[in-house]
TORKE-503899 format. One record per atom (N, C-alpha, C): x negated, y, z. Coordinates in steps of 0.05 Angstrom, whole numbers, plus 32768, in hexadecimal, padded with zeros to 4 digits. Atoms other than C-alpha are relative to their C-alpha. Example, Ala and Ser with C-alpha at 12.3 -4.5 7.8 and 13.67 -1.06 7.14 Angstrom:
<nodes>
7FEE7FE88000/7F0A7FA6809C/7FEE80188000/80107FE87FFF/7EEF7FEB808F/800F8016800E/
</nodes>
This chain:
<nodes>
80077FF67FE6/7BBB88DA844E/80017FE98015/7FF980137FE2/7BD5889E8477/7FE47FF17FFE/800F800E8008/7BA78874844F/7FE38010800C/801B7FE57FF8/7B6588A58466/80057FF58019/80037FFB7FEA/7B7E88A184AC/80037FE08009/7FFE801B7FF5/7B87885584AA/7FE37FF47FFD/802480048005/7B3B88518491/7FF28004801E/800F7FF47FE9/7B25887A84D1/80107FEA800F/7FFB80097FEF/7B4E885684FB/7FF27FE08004/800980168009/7B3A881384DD/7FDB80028010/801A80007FEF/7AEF882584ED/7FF7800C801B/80097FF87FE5/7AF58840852D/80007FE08012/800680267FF3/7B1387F18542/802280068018/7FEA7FFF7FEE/7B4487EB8574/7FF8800C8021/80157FEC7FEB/7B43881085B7/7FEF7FE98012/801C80087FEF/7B0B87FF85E4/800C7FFD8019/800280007FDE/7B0F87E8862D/7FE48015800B/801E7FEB7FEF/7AE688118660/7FE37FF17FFD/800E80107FFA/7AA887FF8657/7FF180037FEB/800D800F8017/7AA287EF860D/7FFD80197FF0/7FF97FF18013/7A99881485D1/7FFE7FF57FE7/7FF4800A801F/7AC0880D8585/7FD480067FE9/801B7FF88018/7A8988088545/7FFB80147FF6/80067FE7800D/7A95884F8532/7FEA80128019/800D7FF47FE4/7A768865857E/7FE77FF07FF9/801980107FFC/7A4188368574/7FED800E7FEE/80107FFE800E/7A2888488536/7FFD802D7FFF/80087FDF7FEB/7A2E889C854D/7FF480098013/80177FF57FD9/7A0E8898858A/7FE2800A7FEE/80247FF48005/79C788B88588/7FF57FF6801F/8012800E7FE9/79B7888C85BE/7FEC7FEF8001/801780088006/7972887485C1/7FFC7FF1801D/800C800E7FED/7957883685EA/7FEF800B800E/80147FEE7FF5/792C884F861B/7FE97FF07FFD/801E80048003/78E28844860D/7FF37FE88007/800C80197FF3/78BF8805861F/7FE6800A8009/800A7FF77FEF/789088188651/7FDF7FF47FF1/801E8015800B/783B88098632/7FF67FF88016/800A80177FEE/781D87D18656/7FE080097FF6/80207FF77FFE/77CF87EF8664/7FF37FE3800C/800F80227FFC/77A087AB8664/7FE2800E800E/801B7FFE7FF5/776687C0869A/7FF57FF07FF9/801980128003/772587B38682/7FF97FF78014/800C80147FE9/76FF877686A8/7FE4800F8000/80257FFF7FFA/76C3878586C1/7FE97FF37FF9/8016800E8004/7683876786B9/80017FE9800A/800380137FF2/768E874186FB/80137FE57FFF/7FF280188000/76D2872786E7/7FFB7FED7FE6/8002800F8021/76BC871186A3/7FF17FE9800D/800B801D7FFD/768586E786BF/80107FF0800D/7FE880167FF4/76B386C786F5/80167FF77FEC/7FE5800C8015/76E486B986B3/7FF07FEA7FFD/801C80198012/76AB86928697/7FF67FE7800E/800180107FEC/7695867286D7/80217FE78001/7FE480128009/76E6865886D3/80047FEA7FEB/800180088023/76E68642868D/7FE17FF38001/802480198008/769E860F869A/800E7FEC7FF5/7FF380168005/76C885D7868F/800180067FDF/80007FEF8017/76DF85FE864F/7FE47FF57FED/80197FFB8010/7695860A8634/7FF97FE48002/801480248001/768285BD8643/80127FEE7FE7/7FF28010800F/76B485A18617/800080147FE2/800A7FF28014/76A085DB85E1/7FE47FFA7FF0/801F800D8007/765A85C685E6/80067FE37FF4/7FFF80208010/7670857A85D9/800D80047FEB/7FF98001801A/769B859085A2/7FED80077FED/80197FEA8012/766285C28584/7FF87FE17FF0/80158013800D/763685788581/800D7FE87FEB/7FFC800E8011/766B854D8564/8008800E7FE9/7FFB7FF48017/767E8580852F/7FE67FFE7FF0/80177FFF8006/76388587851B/7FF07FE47FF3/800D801A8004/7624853C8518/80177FE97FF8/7FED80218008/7667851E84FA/7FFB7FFF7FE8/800B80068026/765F84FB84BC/7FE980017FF7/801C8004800D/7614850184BA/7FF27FEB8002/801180168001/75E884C984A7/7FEC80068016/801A80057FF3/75AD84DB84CD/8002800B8021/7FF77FED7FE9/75D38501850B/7FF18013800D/80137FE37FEE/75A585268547/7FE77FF57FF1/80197FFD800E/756B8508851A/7FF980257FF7/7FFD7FF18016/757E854784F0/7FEB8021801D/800F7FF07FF0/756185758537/7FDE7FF98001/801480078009/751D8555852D/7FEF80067FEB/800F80048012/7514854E84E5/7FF9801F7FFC/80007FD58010/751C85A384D7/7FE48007800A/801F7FF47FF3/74E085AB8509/7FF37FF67FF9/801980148008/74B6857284EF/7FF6800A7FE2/80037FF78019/74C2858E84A6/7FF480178005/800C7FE87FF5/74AC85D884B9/7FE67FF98013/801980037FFE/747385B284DA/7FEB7FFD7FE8/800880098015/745D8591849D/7FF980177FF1/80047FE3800A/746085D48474/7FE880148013/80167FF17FF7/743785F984AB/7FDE7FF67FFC/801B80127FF8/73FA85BB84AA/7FFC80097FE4/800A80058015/73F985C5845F/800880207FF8/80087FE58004/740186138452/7FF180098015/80057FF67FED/73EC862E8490/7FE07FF88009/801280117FF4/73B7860084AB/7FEB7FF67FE1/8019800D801B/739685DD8468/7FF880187FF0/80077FF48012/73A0861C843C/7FF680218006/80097FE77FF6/7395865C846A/7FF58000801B/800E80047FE5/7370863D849F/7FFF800E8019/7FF57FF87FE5/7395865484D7/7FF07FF1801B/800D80107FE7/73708640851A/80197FFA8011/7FEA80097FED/739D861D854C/7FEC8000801E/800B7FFA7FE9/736D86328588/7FF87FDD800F/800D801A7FF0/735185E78592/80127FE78002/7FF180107FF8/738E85C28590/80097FF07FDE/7FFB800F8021/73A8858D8554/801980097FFA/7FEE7FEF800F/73C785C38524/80287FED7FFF/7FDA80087FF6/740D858E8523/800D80098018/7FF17FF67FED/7414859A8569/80048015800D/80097FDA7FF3/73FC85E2856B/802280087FEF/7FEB7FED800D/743785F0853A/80217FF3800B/7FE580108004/746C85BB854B/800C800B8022/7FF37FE97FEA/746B85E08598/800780118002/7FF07FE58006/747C86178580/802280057FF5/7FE580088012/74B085FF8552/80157FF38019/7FEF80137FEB/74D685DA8592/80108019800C/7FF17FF37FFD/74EA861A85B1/800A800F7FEC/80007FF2801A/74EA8649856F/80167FF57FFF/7FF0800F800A/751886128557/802280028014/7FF07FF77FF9/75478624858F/800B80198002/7FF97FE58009/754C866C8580/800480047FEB/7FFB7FF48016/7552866C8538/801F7FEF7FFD/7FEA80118009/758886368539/8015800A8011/7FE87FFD7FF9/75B386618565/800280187FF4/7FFA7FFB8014/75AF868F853A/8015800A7FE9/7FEC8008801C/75CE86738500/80127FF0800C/7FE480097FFE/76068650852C/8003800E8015/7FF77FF37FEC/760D867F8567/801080187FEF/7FEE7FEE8013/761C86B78530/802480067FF9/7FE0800A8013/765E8699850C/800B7FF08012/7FEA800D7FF2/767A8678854A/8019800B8006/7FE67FFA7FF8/76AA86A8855D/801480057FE6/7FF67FFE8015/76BE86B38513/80167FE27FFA/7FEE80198005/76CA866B850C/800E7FFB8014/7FEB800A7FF3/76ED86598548/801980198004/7FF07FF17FFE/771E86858537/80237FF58016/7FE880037FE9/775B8663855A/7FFC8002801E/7FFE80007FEB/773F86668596/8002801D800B/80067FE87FF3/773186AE8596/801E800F7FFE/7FE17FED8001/778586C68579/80157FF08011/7FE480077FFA/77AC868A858A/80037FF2802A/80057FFD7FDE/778B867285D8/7FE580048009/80117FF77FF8/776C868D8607/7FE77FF88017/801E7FFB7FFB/77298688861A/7FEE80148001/800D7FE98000/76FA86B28634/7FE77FF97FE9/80068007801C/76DC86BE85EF/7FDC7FFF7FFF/801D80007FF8/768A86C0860E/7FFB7FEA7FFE/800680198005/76958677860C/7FF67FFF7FE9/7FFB8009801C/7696867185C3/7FD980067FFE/801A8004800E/764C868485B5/7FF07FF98017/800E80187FE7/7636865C85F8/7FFC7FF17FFA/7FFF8019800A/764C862685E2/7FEE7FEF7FEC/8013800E800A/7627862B85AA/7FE380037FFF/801B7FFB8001/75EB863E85BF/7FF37FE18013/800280217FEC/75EF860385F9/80067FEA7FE7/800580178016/75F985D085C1/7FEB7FF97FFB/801A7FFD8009/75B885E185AD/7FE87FF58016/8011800D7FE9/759A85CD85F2/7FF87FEA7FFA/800B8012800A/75A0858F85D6/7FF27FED7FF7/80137FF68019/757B8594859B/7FE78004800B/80157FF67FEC/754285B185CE/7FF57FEB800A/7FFD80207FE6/7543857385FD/7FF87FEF7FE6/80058013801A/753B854785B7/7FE780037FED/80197FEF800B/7506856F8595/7FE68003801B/80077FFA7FEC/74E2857785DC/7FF57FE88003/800180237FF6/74E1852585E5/7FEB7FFE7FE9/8012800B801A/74C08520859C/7FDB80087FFF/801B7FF47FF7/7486854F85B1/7FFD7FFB8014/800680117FF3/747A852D85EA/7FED7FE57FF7/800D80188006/747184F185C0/7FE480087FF5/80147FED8016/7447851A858D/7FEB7FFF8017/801C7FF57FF7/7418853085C7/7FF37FDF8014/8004801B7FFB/741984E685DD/7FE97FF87FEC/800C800F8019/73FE84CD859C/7FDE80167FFD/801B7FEB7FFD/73C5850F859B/7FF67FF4801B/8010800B7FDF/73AF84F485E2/80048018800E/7FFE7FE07FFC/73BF853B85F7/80118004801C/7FEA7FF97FE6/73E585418648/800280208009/80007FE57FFB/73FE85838657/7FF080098020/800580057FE3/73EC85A0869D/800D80088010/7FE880077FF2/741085A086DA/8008801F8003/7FF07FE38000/742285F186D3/800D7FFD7FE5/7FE57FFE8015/745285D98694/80187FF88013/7FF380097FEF/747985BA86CB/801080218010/7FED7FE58000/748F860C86D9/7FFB80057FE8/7FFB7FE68018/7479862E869B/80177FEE7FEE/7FE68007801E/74A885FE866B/80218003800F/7FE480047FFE/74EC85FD8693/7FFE80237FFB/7FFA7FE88005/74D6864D869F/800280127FE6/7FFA8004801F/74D286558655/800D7FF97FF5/7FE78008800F/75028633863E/801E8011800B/7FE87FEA7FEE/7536865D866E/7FFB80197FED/80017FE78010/7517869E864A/80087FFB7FE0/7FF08001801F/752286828606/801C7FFC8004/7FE6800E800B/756B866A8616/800980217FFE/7FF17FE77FFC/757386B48635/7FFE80137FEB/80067FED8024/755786CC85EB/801A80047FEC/7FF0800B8019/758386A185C2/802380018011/7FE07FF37FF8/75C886AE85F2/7FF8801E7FFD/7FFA7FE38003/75B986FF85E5/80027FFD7FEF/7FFD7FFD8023/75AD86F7859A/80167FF37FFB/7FE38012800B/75EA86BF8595/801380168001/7FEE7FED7FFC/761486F585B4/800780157FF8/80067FEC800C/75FF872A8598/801080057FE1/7FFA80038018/760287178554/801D7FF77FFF/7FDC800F7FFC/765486F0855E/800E80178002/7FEE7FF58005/766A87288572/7FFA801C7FEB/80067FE78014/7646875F8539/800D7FEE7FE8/7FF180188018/76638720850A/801F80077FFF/7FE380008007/76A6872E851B/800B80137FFF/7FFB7FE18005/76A68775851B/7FFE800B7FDF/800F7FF88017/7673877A84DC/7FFA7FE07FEE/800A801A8009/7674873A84AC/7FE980027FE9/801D80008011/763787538488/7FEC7FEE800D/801780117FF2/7612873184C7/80007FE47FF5/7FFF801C8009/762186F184A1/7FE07FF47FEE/80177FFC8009/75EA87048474/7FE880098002/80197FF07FF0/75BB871F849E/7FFC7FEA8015/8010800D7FE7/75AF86E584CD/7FEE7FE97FF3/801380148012/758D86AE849B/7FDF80168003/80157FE68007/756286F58489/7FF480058020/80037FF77FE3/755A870084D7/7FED7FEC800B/801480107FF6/754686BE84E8/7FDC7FF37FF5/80138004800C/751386B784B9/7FDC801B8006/80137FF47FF4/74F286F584D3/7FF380028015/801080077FDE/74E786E2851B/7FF67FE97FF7/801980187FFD/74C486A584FD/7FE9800F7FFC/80127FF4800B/749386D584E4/7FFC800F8015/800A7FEE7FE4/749386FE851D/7FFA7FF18015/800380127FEE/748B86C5854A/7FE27FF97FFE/8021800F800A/743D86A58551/800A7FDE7FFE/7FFD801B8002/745F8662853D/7FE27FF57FEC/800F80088016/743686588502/7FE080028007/80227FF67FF3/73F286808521/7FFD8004801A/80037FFA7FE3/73DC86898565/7FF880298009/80037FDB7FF7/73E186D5858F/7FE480087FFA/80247FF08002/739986DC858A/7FF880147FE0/80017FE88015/73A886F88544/800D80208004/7FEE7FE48003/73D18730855F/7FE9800E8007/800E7FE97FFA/73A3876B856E/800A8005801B/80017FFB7FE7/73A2877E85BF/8014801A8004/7FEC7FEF7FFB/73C987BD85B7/801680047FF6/7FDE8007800B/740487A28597/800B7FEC800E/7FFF801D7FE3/7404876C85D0/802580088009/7FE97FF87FF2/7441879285EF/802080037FEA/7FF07FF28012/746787A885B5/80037FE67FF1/7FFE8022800A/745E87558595/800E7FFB801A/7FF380077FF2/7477874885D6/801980058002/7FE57FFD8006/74BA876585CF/80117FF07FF2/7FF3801E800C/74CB872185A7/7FFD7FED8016/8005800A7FEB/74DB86FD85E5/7FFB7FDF7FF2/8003801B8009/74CB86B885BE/7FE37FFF7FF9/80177FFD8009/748B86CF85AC/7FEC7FF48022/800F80027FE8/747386C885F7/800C7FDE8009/7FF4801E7FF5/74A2868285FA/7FF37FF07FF4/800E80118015/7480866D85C2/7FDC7FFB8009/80207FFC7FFF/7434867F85D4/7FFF7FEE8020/800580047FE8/744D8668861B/7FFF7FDE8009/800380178002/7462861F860D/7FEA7FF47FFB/801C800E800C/741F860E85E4/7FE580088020/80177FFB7FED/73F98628861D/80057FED801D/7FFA800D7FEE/741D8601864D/7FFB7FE57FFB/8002801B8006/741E85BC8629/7FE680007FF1/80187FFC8011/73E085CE85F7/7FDE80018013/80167FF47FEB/73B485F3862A/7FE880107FFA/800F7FEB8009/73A986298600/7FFE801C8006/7FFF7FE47FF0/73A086718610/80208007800F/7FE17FF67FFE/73E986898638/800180137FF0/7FFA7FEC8012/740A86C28625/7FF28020800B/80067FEF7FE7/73E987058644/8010800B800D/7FE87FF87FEB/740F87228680/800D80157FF4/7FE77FE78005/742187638660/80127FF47FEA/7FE880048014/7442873D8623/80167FEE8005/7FEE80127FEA/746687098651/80138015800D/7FEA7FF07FE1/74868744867E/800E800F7FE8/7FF97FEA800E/749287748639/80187FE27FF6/7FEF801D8010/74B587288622/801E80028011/7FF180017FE6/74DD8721866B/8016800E7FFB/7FFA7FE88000/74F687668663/8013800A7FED/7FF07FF6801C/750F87698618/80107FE5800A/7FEF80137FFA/75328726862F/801C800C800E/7FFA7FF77FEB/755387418665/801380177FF5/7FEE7FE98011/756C8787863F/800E7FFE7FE7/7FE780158012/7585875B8604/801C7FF18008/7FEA80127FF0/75A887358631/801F800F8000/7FE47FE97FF5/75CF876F8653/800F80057FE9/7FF17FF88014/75D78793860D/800F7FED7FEF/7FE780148010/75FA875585EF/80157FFF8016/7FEE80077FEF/761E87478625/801E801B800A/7FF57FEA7FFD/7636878F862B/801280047FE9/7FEE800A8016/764C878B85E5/80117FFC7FFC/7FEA801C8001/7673874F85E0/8014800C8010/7FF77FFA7FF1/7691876F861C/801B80157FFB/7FF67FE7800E/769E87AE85F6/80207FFB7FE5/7FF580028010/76BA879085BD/80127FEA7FFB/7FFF800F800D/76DC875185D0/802180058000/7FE27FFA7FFB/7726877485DD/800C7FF87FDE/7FEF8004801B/773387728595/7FED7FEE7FF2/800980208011/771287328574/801A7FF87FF1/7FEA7FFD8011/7755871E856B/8010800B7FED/7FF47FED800D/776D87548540/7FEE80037FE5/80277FFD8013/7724875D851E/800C7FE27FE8/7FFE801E8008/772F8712850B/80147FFC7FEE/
</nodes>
């Protein structure tokens, strides 16, 4: 019996000052920490997001220069490599397209009917296939700091400006060597064109980055993707093959009107007609929003997704 009561005594401890309490009180209590209060994260708005982004330029400029040295380290032939892709996909058009299904190029010399096309084209398909898998790949930036994560497929779509500016200089030369001078309304239609393609290829970059990191099936669906807006595009043939009442409804490929709109500007071949230009504007414009809304939607959990 003593033994029993020297057990209890033993684990009760020695007495307590005011205040305290022995290990047998401690581990009896039914006392529960009180709750840690949830910390609610207001969504940003639209307005503050862009002002993040506006913040973070600095950010996206040193993203963009990384994009170009990642891209061109260790390669023998470097920004050659923005050049040659369009010159090769020329070559292929002059000799299927042109020699073997005698495609008309509306008066102009079939290389430079196809290789203007290929200059912007070439900036929408190639964001693409790296606007896609940016936010996938730069994964540390999206769990471990922070950045507003809109940069990430900016960046690489702006890389690609580049690429544009390089490919742009070469056709130049090209329409040098044809004897060929654009006329002085390329001086608006190409910067205004080229703005609608960037505003193409930032909705699709975005678009697609963040359905990539939600859904990684899109991995395999953008090779498949881009290959279909070449076909949907008049890179290869000129609009005059589309039929008049599909004008509007072809127009809903806002590259299709960038595409028809360049050659008409530097070529000085038919433009694009006004209703397929404004039906172009328009799907630009509501791509835009709906990526942007998106991204918006979905970019709380990237991190987690990831």
């Amino acid at each position: 019996m003593l033994r029993n009561m020297g057990s209890k005594d033993a684990l009760a401890g020695p007495p307590s000052s005011a205040g305290e309490k022995s290990v047998a009180e401690v581990f009896r209590s039914d006392e529960q920490p009180p709750p840690t209060p949830a910390r609610l994260h207001k969504r940003k708005s639209w307005t503050a997001s862009s002002r993040e982004v506006w913040e973070y330029r600095e950010v996206l400029y040193f993203l963009v220069l990384r994009n170009l040295k990642v891209r061109y380290r260790q390669t023998v032939l470097g920004a050659a490599w923005s050049v040659l892709q369009p010159l090769a996909f020329m070559g292929l058009f002059v000799l299927i397209v042109e020699k073997l299904m005698t495609v008309r190029s509306e008066g102009a010399p079939y290389p430079l009917f196809a290789f203007a096309a290929l200059v912007p084209f070439g900036l929408f398909s190639q964001s693409l296939t790296l606007a896609a898998p940016s936010v996938v790949q730069d994964i540390n930036l999206v769990s471990k700091v922070y950045v507003p994560r809109l940069l990430i497929p900016l960046a690489a779509v702006g890389a690609l400006v580049v690429d544009f500016l390089i490919s742009l200089a070469i056709l130049f030369a090209m329409m040098a060597i044809y004897s060929t001078s654009p006329d002085l309304s390329a001086l608006v239609w190409i910067p205004s064109l080229t703005v609608l393609a960037l505003v193409t290829s930032v909705a699709v970059g975005v678009w697609l980055s963040a359905l990539m990191v939600m859904y990684r099936d899109v991995r395999a669906i953008v090779p498949f993707l881009a290959q279909v807006f070449l076909f949907l595009t008049p890179v290869a043939y000129p609009t005059s093959l589309v039929p008049d009442r599909w004008l509007i409804i072809y127009g809903l490929n806002p590259m299709a009107s960038v595409v028809e709109g360049f050659r008409s500007a530097l070529l000085g071949s038919e433009p694009p007609p006004a209703r397929m230009l404004a039906a172009s504007v328009i799907a630009a414009i509501a791509l835009l929003g709906a990526a942007l809304s998106y991204f918006h939607r979905v970019d709380r959990v990237f991190a987690d997704v990831i």
